[in-house]
VMD Tcl script that draws the C-alpha trace (Angstrom):
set ca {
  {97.79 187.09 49.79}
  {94.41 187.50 48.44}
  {92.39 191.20 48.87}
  {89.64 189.21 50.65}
  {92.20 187.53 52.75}
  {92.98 191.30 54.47}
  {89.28 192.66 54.15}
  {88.17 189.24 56.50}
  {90.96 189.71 59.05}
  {90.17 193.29 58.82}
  {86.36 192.61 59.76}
  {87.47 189.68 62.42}
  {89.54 192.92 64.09}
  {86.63 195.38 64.17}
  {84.22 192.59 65.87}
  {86.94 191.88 68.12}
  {87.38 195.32 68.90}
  {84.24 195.98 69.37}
  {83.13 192.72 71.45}
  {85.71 193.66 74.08}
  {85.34 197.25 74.29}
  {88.88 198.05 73.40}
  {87.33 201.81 72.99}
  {85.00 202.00 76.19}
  {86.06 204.60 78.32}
  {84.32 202.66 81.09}
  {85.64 198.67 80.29}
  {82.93 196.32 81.47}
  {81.12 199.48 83.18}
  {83.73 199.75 86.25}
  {84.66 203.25 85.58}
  {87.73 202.85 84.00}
  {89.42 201.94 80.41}
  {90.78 198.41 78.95}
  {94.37 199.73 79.52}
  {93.76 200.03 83.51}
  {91.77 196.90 83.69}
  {94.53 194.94 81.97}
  {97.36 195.87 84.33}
  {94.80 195.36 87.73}
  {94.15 191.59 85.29}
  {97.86 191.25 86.13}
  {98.47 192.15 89.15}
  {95.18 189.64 90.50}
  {96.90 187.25 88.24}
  {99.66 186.87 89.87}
  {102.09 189.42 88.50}
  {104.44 192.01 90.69}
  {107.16 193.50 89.29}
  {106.28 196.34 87.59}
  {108.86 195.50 84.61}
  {107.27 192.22 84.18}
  {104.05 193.42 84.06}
  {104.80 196.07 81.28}
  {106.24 193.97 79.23}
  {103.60 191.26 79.32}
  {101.09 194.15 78.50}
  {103.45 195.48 75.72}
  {103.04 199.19 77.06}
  {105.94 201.58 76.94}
  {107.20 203.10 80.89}
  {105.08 206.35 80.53}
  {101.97 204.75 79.89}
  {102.80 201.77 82.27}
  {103.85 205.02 84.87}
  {100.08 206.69 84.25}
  {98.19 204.19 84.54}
  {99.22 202.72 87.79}
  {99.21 206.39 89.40}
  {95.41 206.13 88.36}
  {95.21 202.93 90.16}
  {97.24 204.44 92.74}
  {94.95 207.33 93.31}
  {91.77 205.31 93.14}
  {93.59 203.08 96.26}
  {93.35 200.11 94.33}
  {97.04 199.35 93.59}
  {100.47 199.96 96.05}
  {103.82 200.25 94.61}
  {106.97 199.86 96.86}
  {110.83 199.25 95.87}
  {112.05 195.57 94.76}
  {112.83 194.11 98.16}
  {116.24 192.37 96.23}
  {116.65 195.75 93.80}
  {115.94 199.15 94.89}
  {115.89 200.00 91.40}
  {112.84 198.11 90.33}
  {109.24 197.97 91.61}
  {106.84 195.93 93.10}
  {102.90 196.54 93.10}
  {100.08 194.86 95.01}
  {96.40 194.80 95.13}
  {94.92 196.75 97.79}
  {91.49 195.02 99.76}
  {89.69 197.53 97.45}
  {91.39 196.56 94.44}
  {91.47 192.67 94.77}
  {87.82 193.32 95.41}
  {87.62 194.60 91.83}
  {90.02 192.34 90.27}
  {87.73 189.62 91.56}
  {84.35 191.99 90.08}
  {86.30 191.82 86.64}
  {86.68 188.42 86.41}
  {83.06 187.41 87.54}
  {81.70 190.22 84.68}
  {84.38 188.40 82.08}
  {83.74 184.92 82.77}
  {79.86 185.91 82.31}
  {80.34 187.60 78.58}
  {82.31 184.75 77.65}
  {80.00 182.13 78.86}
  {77.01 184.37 76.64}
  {79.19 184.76 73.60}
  {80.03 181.05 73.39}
  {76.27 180.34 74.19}
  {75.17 182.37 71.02}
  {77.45 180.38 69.19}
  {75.88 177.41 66.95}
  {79.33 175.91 66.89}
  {80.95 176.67 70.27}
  {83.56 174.30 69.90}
  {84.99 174.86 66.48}
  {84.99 179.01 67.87}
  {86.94 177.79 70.91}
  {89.87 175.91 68.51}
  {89.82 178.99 65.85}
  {90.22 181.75 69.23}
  {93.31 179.39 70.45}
  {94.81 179.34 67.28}
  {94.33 183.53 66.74}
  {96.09 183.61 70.85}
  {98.77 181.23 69.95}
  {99.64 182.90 66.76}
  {99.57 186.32 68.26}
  {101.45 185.17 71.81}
  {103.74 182.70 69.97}
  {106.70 184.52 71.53}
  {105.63 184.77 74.62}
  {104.85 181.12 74.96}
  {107.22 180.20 78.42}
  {108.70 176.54 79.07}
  {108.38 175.80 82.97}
  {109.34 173.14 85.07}
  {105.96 171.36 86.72}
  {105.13 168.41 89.11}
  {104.03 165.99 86.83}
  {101.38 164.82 89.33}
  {99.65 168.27 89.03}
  {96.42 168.66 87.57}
  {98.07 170.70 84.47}
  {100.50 167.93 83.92}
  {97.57 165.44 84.33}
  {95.51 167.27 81.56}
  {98.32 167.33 79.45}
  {98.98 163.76 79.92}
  {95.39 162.68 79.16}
  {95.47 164.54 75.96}
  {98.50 162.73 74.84}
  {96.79 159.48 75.87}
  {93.74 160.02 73.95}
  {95.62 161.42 70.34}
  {97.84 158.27 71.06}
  {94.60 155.75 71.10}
  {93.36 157.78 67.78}
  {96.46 157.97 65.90}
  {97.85 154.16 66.84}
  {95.87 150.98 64.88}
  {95.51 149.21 67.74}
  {94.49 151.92 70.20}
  {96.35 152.89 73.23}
  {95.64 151.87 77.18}
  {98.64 153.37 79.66}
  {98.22 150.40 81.76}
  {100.00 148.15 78.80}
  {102.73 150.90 78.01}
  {105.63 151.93 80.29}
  {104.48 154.73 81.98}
  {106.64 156.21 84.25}
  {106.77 157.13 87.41}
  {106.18 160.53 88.57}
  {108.62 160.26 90.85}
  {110.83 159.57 88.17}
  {110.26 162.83 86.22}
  {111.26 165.14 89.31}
  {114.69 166.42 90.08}
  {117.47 165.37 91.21}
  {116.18 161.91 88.88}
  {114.37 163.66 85.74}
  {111.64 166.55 85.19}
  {108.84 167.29 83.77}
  {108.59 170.81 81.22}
  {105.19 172.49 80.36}
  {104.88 174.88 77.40}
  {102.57 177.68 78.87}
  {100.20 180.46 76.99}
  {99.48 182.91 79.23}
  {98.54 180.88 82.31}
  {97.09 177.62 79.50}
  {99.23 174.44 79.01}
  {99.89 174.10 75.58}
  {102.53 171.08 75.24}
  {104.91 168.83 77.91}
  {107.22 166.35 77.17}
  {108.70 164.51 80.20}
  {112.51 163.32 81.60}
  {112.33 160.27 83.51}
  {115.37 159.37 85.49}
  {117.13 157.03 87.32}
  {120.20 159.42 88.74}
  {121.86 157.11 86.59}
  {124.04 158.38 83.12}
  {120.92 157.11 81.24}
  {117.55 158.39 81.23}
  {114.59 158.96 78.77}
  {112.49 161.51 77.29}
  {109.31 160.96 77.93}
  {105.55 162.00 77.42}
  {106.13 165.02 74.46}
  {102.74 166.20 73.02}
  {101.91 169.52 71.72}
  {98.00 170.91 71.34}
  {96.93 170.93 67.95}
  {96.21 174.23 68.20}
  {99.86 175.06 68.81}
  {101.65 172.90 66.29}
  {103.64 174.87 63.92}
  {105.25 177.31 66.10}
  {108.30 175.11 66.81}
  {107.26 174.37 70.62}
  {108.51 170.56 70.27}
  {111.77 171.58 69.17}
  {111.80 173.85 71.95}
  {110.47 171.14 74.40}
  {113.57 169.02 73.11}
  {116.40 171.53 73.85}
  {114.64 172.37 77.15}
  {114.76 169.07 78.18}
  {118.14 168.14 77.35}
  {119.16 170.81 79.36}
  {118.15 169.77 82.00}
  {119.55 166.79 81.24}
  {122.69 167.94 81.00}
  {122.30 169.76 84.50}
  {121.60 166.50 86.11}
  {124.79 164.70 84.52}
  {122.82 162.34 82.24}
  {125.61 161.55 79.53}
  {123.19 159.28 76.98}
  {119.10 160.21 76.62}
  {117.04 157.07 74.74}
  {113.42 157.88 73.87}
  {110.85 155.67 71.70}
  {108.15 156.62 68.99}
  {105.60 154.95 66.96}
  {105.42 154.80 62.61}
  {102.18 156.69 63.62}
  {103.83 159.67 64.74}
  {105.66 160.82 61.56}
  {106.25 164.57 62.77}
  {108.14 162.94 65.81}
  {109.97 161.06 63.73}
  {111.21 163.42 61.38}
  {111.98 165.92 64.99}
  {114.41 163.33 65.67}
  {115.40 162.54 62.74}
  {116.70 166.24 62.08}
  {118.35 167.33 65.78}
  {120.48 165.04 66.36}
  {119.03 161.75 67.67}
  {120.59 158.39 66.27}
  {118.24 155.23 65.78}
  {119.27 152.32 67.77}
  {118.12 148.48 68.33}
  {114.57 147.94 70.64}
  {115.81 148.73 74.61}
  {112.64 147.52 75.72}
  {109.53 145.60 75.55}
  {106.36 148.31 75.01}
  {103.82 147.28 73.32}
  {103.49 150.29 71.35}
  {106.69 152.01 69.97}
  {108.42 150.52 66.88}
  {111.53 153.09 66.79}
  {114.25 153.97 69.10}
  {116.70 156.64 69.18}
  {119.95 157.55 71.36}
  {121.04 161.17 71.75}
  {124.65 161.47 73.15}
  {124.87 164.55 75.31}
}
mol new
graphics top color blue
foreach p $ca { graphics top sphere $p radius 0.5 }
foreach p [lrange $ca 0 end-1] q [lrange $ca 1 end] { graphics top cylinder $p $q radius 0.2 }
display resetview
């Protein structure tokens, strides 16, 4: 790696570092530092067991331990035992500390919404910051079951749609293709997985079902921004397991010549190629996975 390679990621990490505030004593002017903010950030977010909530953060138990008896003492943050595990714990906003959770994320969304604004190429900063989160959170990136009718699954869908009308010669348009039913990517028939950031879709691929020995994967798309990382191999063995779980003995999927990373995925884990099984407009290979 080049000197100038370190010196620029060392100058990207001081401007970071000092956009943020990482050293503020008082982080965004509420009185208290980045550390505290973070774990009141989780807890709003959604977060409650104290275990959890540490390790998302990456802080070791003493810290973790300090800072919520800060929070604790400022009566913005109860702790209580694990209702299923007396040995773990549970914390919770208070009124007074949802009331700042919510002043945090007002002040946040604000600074972002200047710093992008003082940007002469918003955009292109937007795809470079999700590549910097996704390379720094790559193991922390979660597969999780969704409704495929959901608004994330809908996003995801639509992205797929649109790379598919780029990428393929003669465009795409769902209505010609098979789409499949919702109802047939939900257990007991199929599913439908979403590879998740911290809280941001990043990649779904879908199982659609007939509670029959056959089904089909479905729908797999990963964001540019997260290609690399191995997420559609993951997607793949996620989905197969459930598979498996629902007693589906033979998966069949389809791909088009203008997807060659898909290609060589299946190509390399497993998947046989097999005569046309139906009448898409769109695919031109077919593959068989025996489970």
């Amino acid at each position: 790696m080049m000197p100038d390679s370190i010196a620029r990621f060392r100058r990207f990490a001081r401007a970071v570092t000092a956009e943020i505030g990482a050293l503020d004593s008082s982080f965004l002017g509420r009185g208290r530092p980045l550390g505290a903010a973070r774990v009141v950030n989780a807890i709003g977010a959604g977060r409650a067991d104290v275990a959890e909530i540490r390790a998302y953060l990456g802080l070791d138990s003493g810290l973790m331990s300090r800072l919520l008896r800060s929070l604790e003492e400022e009566g913005l943050v109860a702790t209580e035992p694990h209702p299923e595990d007396a040995r773990r714990r549970v914390v919770r906003l208070t009124d007074a500390g949802q009331r700042e959770f919510l002043a945090y994320e007002d002040i946040s969304d604000a600074r972002a919404s200047t710093l992008l604004a003082r940007s002469p190429r918003a955009d292109a900063l937007l795809r470079a910051m999700d590549l910097v989160a996704l390379t720094l959170g790559r193991d922390r990136i979660a597969i999780e079951e969704a409704d495929p009718r959901g608004e994330t699954a809908r996003a995801c869908l639509e992205a797929y749609y649109a790379e598919l009308a780029r990428r393929l010669e003669s465009g795409f348009d769902v209505k010609r293709s098979r789409d499949p039913e919702a109802r047939a990517m939900v257990r007991p028939r199929g599913t439908f997985l979403l590879a998740v950031a911290d809280g941001l879709p990043v990649g779904c691929v879908g199982l659609k079902g007939s509670g029959g020995p056959i089904a089909e994967v479905k729908r797999l798309w990963i964001d540019p921004a997260a290609r690399g990382f191995g997420l559609a191999r993951r997607l793949m063995q996620a989905v197969e397991a459930v598979a498996r779980d629902l007693s589906v003995a033979v998966l069949r999927l389809d791909t088009s010549s203008a997807l060659p990373e898909a290609l060589a995925l299946y190509r390399t884990s497993g998947w046989v190629e097999v005569a046309r099984f139906n009448d898409d407009p769109y695919p031109d290979h077919f593959f068989e996975k025996a489970l």
